[in-house]
N, C-alpha and C positions, 0 to 999 in steps of 0.2 A: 617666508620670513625666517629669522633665525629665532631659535627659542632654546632655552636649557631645560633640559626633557630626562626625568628617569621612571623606571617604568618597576620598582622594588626599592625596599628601605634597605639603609646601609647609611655607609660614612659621605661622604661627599664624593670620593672616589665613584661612587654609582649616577652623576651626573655626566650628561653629555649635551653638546654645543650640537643640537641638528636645524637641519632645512625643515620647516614643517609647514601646512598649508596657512594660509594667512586668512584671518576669520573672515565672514560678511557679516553686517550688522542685521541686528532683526528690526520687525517694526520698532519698538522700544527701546534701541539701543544706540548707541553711539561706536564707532569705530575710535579709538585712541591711540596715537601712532606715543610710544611711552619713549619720554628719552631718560628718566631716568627711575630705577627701583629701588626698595630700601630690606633689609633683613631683621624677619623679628622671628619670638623664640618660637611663633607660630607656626613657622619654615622649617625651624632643625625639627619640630617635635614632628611635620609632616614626613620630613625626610628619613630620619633614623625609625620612625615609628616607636618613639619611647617620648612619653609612656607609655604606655598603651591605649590609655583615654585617648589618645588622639588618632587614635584608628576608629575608636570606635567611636566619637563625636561627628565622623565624616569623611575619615582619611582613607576607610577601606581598612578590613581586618587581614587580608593575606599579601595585599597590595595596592599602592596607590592608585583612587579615583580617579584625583586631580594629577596629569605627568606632569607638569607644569607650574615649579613653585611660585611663589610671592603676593604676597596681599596689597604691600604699598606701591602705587605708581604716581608721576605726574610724568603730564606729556599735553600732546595739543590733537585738539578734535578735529580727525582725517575727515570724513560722515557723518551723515545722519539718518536714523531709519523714519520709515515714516508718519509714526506717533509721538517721534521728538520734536518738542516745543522751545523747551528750557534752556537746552546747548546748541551750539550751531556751530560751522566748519569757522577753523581755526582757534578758537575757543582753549583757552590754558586752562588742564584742568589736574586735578590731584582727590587723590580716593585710596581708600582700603578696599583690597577685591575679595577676603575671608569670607564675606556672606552670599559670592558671588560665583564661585569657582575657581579662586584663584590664578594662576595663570600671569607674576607681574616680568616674572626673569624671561621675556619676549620682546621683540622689538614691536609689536601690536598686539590688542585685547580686544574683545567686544564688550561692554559693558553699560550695562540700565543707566537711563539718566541719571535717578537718584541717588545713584552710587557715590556719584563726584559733586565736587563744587568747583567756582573757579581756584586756580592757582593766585595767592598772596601776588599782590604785586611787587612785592619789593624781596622777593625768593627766587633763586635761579631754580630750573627746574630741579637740580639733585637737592637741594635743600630742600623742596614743595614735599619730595619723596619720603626725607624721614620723617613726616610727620604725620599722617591722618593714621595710623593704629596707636603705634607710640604717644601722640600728644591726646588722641581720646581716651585712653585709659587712662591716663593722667588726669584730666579736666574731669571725668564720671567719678574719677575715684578718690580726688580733693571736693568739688564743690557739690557732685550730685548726692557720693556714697558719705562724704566726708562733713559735708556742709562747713565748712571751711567759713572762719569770722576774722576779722578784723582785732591783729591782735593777740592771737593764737598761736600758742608755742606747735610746730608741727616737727612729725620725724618722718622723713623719708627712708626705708630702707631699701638698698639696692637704688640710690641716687645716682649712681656714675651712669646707667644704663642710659636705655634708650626712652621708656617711659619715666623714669624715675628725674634725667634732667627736664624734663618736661614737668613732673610734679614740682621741683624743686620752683621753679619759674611760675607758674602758675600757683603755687601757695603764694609766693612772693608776692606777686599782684594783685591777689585780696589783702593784702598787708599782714602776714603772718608771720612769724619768726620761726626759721626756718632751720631745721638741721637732717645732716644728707649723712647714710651712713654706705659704707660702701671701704671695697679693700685700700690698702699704700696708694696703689698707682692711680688710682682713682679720685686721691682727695683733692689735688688742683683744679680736677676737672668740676667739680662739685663748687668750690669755691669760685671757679667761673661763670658757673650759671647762677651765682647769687647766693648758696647758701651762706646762711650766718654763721654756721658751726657746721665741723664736718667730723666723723669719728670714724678709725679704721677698726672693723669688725675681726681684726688677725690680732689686735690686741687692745680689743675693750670691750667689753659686751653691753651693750647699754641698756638689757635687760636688769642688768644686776647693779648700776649706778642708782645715784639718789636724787636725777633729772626725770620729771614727771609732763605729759603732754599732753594737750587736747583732742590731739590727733596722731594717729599711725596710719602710713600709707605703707602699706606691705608689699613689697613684690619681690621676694625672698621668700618669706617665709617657713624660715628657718628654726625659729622658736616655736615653744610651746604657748597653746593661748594662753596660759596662764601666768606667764613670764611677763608677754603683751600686758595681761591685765593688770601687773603690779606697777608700771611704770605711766597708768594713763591716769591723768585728772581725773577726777569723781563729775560724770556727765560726759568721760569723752568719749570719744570714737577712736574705735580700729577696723580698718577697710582692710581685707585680703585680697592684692590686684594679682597674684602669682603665687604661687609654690609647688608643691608634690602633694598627690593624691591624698598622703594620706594626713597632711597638714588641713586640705582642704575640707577634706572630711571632719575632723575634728571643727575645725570652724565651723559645719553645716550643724555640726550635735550639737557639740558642749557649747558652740559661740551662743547659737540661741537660745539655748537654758543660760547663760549668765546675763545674756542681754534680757530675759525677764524677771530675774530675781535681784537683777543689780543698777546702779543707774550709769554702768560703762555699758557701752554698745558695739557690739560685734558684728559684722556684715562680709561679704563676700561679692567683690564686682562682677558683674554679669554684662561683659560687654556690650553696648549696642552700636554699630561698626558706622564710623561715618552721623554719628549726631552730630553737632554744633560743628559740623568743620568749617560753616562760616564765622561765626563765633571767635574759632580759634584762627580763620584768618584776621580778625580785626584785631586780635591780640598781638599778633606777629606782625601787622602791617603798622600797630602803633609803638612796634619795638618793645612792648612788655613778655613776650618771649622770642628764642631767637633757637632754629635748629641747631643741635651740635651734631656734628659730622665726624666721624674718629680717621676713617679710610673711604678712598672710593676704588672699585675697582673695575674693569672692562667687562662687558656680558661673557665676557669669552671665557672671565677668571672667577665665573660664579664659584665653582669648586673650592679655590681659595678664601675668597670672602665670607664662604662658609665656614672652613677650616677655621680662619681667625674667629668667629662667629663664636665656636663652638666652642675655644680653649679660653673667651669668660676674660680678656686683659683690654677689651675696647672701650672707648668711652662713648656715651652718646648712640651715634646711628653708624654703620656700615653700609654704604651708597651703592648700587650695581649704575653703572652708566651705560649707554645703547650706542 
C-alpha cells in the first residue's frame, strides 16, 4: 500500500510517498481501507518535533516512533479479526488513531474496534475525516470542561481553526452566544459556522475590552491567565484546549490556586480520543454542526498540505484524500 512515511523531524520536506507492507488485522482489530484523512496540530508537532513535549509524550526523543503521520481517518471496514463483534465488512467508519499508533496518511490501518464509530450518514467520507480529533476537543472542552448553559455569553479563541469551528457550533447548540476570535481572514469563516460576534486578534485584544464571559475556550493561548481572568463573569470558566508549554504550565500552577481562592475556574483539557463520537454523529446528522473543510489535497501532496498546515492562513480542516 502506499503510505507517507518519515523516518526524522524536520519541515515537511522530510516526507516521502512509499510502497510499504499493507497491515493484517489482529484478533481485536479491524482492517480500514481509509479514503480519506484530516491534519491536526498533533501531526506538525509529531513531524517538526517541536515542542519538544511531543517527543517526549510518545513521539520518540531522537526520532520518530510512529513513520507514519495522521490521527483522523474515515474509510469503510475491509476485515475483521476474530474478537470483533461491533463492526463488520463494509461498515463506514471514522475515528482518531492519536491513542493508537497513529498511522492515518495511508491508504490502510489496523485499528481496535473502539477506536471508531460508524461514519455520519449524511458526511462524505472527507468531511467524516475532519472531525473525530477536531470536533472532540471541542465538545470536552465546551460541555465537559466548560459545562456550557443555555444562554451563556462564550468566547472562542482560535475560532477559525479546526477545533475551534467546531467549538463555535457546538456552543451554539446548547444555545449560548457565541463569539469567535481569530485573525482578518478568518472572520467570514467564523461567522459561517454561526458565530454571533467575531473579533480579529491583529487589532483588538479582547483581554483589554470591557465585554465579560462565562466561558473561554482557549486554544491559542496566547494570553496571560490573568488577562483570562479579568474578562470572565464571577463563576465562569476558562478551559485551556492548546498553547505553549509554558502557558500550559502556568495554567497547571497559578490556574489552580485562582480556581481555589476565587469563584472563576481554571482548567486545562486532557483529551480523551474518540468519546462521544456517536454523540457528535447525531449532532451532525441533525445538521446542528456541519465539518468545515478549508482545502483537500491528494496523498501524494501530504507535503504540501502540510506546508499550508503550518503557515497558520486555513480555516476549518485540511483534508488528505486516498
Amino acid at each position: 500500500m502506499k503510505a507517507i512515511v518519515y523516518t526524522k523531524y524536520g519541515s515537511p520536506d522530510v516526507l516521502a510517498l512509499k510502497e510499504v507492507d499493507k497491515p493484517v488485522a489482529k484478533d481485536n482489530e479491524v482492517l480500514v481501507r481509509i479514503h480519506a484523512a484530516s491534519i491536526n496540530a498533533w501531526d506538525w508537532g509529531l513531524l517538526t518535533g517541536k515542542p519538544f513535549m511531543a517527543r517526549v509524550s510518545g513521539g520518540g526523543l531522537r526520532k520518530p516512533k510512529a513513520t507514519i503521520l495522521g490521527c483522523d481517518i474515515a474509510g469503510q471496514v475491509e476485515a475483521v479479526g476474530a474478537n470483533v463483534s461491533l463492526l463488520h465488512v463494509g461498515d463506514e467508519v471514522f475515528g482518531d488513531l492519536s491513542g493508537s499508533g497513529f498511522g492515518a496518511f495511508a491508504e490502510y490501518a489496523c485499528v481496535r474496534e473502539d477506536v471508531l464509530a460508524l461514519k455520519p450518514t449524511n458526511l462524505t467520507f472527507e468531511q467524516a475525516a475532519a472531525v473525530p480529533q477536531a470536533a472532540v476537543i471541542a465538545l470536552q472542552g465546551v460541555r465537559d470542561k466548560g459545562h456550557v448553559q443555555q444562554g451563556q455569553k462564550v468566547l472562542v479563541n482560535g475560532a477559525g481553526g479546526g477545533a475551534g469551528s467546531f467549538a463555535v457550533q457546538i456552543a451554539k447548540s446548547f444555545g449560548a452566544e457565541v463569539t469567535g476570535v481569530d485573525n482578518a481572514n478568518k472572520l467570514d469563516g467564523m461567522r459561517a459556522v454561526g458565530a454571533d460576534h467575531v473579533i480579529d486578534y491583529t487589532r483588538e485584544d479582547f483581554t483589554q475590552g470591557g465585554e465579560l464571559y462565562d466561558l473561554i475556550v482557549d486554544l491559542e493561548a496566547h494570553h496571560s491567565i490573568f488577562d483570562y481572568r479579568r474578562v470572565l463573569n464571577p463563576g465562569g470558566i476558562y478551559v485551556m484546549a492548546g498553547g505553549s508549554m509554558g502557558r500550559i504550565f502556568q495554567g497547571l500552577v497559578v490556574g489552580s490556586i485562582l480556581s481555589v481562592i476565587g469563584s472563576k475556574k481554571f482548567g486545562i483539557l486532557a483529551l480523551k480520543p474518540n468519546k462521544d463520537l456517536a454523540f457528535l454523529a447525531e449532532l451532525i446528522e441533525a445538521g446542528k454542526v456541519v465539518p468545515t473543510i478549508d482545502s483537500r489535497y491528494a496523498l501524494s501532496e501530504a507535503a504540501d498540505a502540510l506546508r499550508h498546515f503550518g503557515e497558520g492562513r486555513f480555516v476549518g480542516k485540511i483534508v488528505i484524500t486516498m
